[in-house]
C-alpha positions in Angstrom: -17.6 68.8 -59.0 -17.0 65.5 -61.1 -15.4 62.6 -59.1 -11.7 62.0 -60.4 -10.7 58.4 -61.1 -6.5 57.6 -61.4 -5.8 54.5 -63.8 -2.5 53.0 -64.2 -1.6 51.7 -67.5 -4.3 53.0 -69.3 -3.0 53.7 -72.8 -4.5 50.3 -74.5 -6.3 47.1 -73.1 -8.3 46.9 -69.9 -6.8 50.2 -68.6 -8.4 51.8 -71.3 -11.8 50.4 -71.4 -11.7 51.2 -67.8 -10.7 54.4 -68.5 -13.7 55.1 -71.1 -16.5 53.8 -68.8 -15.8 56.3 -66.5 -15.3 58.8 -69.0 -18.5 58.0 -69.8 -20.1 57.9 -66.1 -18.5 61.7 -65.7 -15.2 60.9 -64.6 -12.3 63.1 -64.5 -9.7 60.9 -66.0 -6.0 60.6 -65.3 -4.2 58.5 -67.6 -1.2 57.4 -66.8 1.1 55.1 -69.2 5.0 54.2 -69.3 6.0 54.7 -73.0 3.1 55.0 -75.4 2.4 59.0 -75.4 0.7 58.5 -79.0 -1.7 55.8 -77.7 -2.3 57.2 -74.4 -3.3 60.5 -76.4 -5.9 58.8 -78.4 -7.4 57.2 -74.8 -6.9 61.0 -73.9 -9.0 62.4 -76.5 -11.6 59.0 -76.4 -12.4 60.4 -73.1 -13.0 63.6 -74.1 -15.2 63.1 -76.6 -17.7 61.9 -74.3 -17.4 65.6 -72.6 -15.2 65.1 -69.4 -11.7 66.1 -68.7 -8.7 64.3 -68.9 -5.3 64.3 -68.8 -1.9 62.3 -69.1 0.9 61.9 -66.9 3.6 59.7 -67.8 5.1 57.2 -65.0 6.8 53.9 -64.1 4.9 52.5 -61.4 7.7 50.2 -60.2 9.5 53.8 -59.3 7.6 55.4 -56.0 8.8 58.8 -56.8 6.7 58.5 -60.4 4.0 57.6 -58.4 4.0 60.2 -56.1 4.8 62.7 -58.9 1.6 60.8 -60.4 -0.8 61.3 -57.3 0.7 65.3 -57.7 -0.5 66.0 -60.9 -3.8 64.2 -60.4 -4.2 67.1 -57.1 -3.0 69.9 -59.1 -5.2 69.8 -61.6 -8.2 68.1 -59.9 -7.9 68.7 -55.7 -8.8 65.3 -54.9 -9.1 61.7 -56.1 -11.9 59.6 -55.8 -10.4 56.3 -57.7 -7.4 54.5 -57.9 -7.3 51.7 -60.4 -3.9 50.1 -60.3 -4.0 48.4 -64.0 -0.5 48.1 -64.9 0.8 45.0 -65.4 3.5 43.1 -67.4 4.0 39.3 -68.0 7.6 37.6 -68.7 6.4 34.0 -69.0 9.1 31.3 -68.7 9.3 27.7 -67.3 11.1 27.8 -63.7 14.1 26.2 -64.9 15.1 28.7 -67.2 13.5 32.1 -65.7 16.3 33.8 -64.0 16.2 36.2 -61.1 16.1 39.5 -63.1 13.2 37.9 -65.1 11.3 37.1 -61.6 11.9 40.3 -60.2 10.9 42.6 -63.4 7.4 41.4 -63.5 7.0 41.6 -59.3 8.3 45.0 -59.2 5.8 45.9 -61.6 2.6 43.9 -60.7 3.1 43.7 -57.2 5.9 46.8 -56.4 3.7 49.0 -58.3 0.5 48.2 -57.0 2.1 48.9 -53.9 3.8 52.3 -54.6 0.3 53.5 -56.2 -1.8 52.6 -53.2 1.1 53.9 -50.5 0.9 57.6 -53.0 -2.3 57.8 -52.6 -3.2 56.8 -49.1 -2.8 59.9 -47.6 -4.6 62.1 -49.7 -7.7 59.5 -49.1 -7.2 59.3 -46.0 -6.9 62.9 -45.3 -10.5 62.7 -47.7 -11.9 60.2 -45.2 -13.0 58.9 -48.9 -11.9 56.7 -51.4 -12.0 53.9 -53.2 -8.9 51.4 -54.5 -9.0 48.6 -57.0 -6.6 46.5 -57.7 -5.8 43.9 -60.7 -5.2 40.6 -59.8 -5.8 37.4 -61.9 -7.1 34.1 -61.9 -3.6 32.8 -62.4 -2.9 34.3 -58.9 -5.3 31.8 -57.3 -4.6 28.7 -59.4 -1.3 29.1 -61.0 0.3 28.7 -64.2 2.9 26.7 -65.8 5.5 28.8 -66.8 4.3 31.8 -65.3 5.6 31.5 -61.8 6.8 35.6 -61.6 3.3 36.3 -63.1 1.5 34.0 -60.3 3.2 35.4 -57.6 3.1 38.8 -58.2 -0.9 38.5 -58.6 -1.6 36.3 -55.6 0.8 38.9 -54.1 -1.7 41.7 -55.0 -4.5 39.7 -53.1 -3.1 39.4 -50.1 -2.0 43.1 -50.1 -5.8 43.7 -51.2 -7.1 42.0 -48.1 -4.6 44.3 -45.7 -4.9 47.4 -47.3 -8.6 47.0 -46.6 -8.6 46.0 -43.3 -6.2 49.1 -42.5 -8.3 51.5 -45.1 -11.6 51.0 -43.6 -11.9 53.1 -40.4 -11.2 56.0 -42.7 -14.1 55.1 -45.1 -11.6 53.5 -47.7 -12.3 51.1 -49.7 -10.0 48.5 -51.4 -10.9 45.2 -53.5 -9.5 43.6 -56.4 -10.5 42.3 -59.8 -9.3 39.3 -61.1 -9.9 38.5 -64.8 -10.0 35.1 -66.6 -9.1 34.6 -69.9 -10.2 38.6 -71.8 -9.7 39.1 -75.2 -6.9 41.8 -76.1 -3.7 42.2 -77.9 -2.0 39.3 -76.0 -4.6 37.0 -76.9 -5.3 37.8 -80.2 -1.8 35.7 -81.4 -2.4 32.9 -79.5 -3.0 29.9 -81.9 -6.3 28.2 -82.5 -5.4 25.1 -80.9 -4.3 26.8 -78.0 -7.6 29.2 -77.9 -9.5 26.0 -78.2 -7.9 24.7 -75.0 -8.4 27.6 -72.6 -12.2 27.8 -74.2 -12.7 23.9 -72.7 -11.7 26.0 -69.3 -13.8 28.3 -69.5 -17.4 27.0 -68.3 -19.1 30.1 -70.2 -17.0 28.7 -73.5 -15.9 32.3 -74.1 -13.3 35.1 -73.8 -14.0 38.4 -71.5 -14.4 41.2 -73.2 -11.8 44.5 -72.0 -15.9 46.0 -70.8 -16.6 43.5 -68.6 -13.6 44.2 -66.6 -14.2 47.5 -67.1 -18.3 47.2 -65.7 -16.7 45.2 -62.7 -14.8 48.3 -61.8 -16.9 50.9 -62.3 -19.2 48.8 -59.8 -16.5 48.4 -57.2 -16.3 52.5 -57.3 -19.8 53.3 -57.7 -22.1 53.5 -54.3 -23.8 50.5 -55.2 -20.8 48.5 -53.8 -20.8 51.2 -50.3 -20.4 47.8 -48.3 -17.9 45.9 -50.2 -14.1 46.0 -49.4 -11.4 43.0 -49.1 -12.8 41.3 -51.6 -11.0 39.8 -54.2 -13.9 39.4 -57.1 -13.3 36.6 -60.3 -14.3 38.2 -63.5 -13.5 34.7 -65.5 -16.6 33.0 -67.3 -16.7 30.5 -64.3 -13.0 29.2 -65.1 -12.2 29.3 -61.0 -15.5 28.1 -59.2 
């Protein structure tokens, strides 16, 4: 029986390079998205192609009922789950001053609300398994901060420490919990950043270059695989050596 992997947000970006690596290790996929059916399709049929099953299932993550629905349909058409990867994220950014409350909260129900809703769906099931394995997107901005993304910050430094106690609590029953957190990778958002501002975050970057969507995609495969057996509570910097 192929090992079943659950990834949030996994219609474009990291969530769907993450999505094709295990497609490509074997991986029964579930795919969910919010609102892009036609891209999450394509991510669908990506996986596919590389001769493993997958399927979509369409959820907000900041709503626990879509995420239990979610953890449903993954059991219904699989009977267990081996992988949570809790990818969804959205960003809001704003200087303090003019970010009001709504703004805040939208991106911490998300990020942090979500990762939280996903990980207390599955629980459970793993748990009931006495196997598992949960990973978790954080960022670098969650450790060091950002100006004008205070919402962002906090909602991934939020992520860490709910990484760390999920772990400890996880653990007697053999499950393991870490998070990622990616520097600067090169996607959609940062393909309209300026030069100028490119430049600047390169001169951050000790490696002098952007992440690529597979190198966050490596990391997590990793963090599932058996070659990480001993590793949980740990929050792991995928970043070019930007946060030493």
């Amino acid at each position: 029986m192929n090992k079943v992997v659950v990834i949030t947000g996994a219609s474009r970006g990291i969530g769907k390079a993450i999505a094709l690596k295990f497609a490509k290790e074997g991986y029964c996929i579930v795919i969910n998205y919010r609102g892009n059916e036609e891209k999450a399709n394509q991510v669908r049929q990506e996986c596919m192609a590389k001769g493993v099953s997958a399927i979509l299932c369409q959820g907000d993550v900041s709503q626990y009922e879509e995420m239990e629905h979610l953890m449903k349909v993954a059991m219904d058409n699989y009977g267990r789950i081996d992988v949570l990867v809790n990818n969804s994220g959205i960003t809001k950014d704003q200087l303090l001053l003019k970010m009001n409350t709504q703004t805040f909260m939208d991106v911490v129900d998300v990020n942090l609300k979500g990762t939280f809703n996903t990980i207390k769906a599955v629980t459970r099931i793993m748990m009931k398994q006495r196997s598992g394995v949960i990973i978790n997107m954080a960022s670098v901005i969650g450790e060091i901060g950002n100006a004008g993304q205070a919402n962002y910050a906090a909602s991934k430094a939020g992520i860490i420490g709910l990484t760390k106690s999920v772990a400890k609590e996880l653990a007697p029953r053999s499950i393991r919990v870490n998070a990622i957190a990616p520097g600067f990778i090169a996607t959609d958002m940062t393909d309209v950043l300026d030069e100028k501002t490119k430049e600047n975050i390169l001169q951050a970057i000790p490696l002098n270059t952007l992440g690529a969507v597979e190198d966050i995609a490596n990391m997590a495969y990793f963090l599932a695989s058996d070659q990480a057996k001993y590793v949980t509570g740990q929050v792991i910097n995928v970043d070019g050596g930007m946060v030493m």
